[in-house]
N, C-alpha and C positions, 0 to 999 in steps of 0.2 A: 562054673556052670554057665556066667551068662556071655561068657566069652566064648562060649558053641556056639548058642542059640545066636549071638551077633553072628559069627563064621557063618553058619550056616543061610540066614537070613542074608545079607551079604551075598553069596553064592548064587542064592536064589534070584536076588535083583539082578545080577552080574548074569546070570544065565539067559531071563527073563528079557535083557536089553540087548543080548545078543541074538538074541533068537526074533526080537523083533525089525533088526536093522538086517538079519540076512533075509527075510520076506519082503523089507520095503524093497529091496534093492533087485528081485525075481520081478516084481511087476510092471516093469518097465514097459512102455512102445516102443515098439523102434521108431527110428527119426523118419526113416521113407514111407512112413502110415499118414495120408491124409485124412483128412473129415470129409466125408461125405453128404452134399446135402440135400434135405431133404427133398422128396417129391415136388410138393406145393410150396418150394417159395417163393415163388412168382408169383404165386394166387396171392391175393389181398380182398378178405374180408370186409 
């Protein structure tokens, strides 16, 4: 019995870790995206 419950639990991290390395890897920038800045920062306060 507790050798499912590991299986399964197992599975679930194994799934869980996959599922989070295929979303880091979607949110990418592309390299040609600069920062744009702002309006005022020239102004000084």
């Amino acid at each position: 019995m507790w050798i499912i419950v590991l299986i399964v639990a197992f599975l679930f991290v194994l799934g869980a870790a996959l599922l989070l390395l295929r979303s880091a890897n979607t949110g990418k920038i592309p390299e040609n995206v600069q920062a744009q800045p702002y309006q005022n920062d020239e102004e000084e306060d």
